[in-house]
C-alpha positions, 0 to 999 in steps of 0.5 A, spaced: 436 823 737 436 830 741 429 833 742 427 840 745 419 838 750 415 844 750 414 847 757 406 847 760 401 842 762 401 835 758 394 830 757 396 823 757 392 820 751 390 813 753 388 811 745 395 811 744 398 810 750 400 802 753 402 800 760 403 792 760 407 787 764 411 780 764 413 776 769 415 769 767 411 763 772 411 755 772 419 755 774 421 760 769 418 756 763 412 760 762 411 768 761 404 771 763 404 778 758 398 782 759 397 789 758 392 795 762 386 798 758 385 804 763 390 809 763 390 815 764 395 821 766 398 828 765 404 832 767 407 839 766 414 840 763 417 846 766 422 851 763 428 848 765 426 841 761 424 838 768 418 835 769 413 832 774 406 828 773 402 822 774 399 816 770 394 812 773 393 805 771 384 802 773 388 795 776 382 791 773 383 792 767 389 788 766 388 783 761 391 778 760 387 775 754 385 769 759 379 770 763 380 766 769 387 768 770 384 775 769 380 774 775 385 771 780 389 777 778 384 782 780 383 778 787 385 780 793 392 775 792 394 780 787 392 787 786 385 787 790 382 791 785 376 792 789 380 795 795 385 798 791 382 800 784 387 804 781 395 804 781 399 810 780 406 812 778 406 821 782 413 823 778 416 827 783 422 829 778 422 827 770 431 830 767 434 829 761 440 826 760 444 825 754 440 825 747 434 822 748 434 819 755 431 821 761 432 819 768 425 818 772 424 818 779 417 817 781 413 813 787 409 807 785 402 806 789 400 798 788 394 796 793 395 802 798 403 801 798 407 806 795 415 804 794 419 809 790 422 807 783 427 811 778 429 808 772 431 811 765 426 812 759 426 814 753 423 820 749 422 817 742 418 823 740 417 830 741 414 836 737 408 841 739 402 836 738 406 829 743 411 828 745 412 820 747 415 817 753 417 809 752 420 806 758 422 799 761 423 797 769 422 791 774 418 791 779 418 786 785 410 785 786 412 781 794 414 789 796 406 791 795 403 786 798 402 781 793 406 775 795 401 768 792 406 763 789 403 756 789 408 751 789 414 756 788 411 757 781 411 765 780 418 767 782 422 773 780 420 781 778 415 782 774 417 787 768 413 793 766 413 797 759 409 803 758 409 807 752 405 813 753 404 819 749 401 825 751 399 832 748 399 838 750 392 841 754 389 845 750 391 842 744 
């Protein structure tokens, strides 16, 4: 599918936008899944289909549907949520490539850490009211400083999806 982006400014729409992750724990026999209820973002699309931005994720609100776990992932062995209350994601390039696939560059900032991240995307829709970005990459969680691993048990890169819609502002 080939779809043409307005140009301008775009609003991230948080209510129909999700950001979760994955990362297999105990030796790789169980998946711990959880998804981010603060998020927020925008970007602007320039003429040439080229496209820069932020998301903005509010770290303690990773839920993982276990009230425990939740905690301890927004201690200081993990995201420090309380120093470090926000992760983003600053898009320094956005490029389509064939069809609807487009290559994103990005620096990812995790308790005062930033790394830099490409991966490729997908425009699962656009018209003038949203376009909808879904995307899928792997992370190493050690390289931001959050290194916990009882007993080996938490090995591996964790997996983050996201499936953001945004509309234009003014909209």
């Amino acid at each position: 599918m080939t779809v043409a982006v307005q140009t301008g400014t775009w609003q991230l729409d948080p209510a129909a936008s999700t950001v979760a992750l994955r990362h297999k724990t105990f030796w790789g026999l169980v998946t711990v899944k959880g998804t981010f209820t603060g998020v927020t973002g925008g970007g602007e699309v320039q003429a040439d289909g080229s496209a820069t931005g932020t998301v903005t994720l509010e770290a303690a609100s990773l839920d993982t549907g276990h009230a425990k776990r939740d905690t301890h992932l927004r201690s200081a062995d993990f995201f420090d949520a309380a120093e470090h209350p926000e992760i983003t994601f600053a898009v320094r390039a956005a490029e389509r490539l064939d069809g609807d696939a487009v290559r994103v560059t990005g620096r990812l900032t995790v308790r005062g850490v930033s790394k830099p991240v490409t991966f490729t995307a997908h425009l699962a829709g656009a018209d003038g009211d949203a376009l909808t970005l879904d995307a899928e990459f792997t992370v190493d969680r050690e390289q931001f400083g959050m290194g916990w691993n009882q007993l080996g048990m938490m090995r591996g890169l964790t997996t983050v999806t996201a499936s953001l819609r945004f509309r234009p502002t003014g909209a």
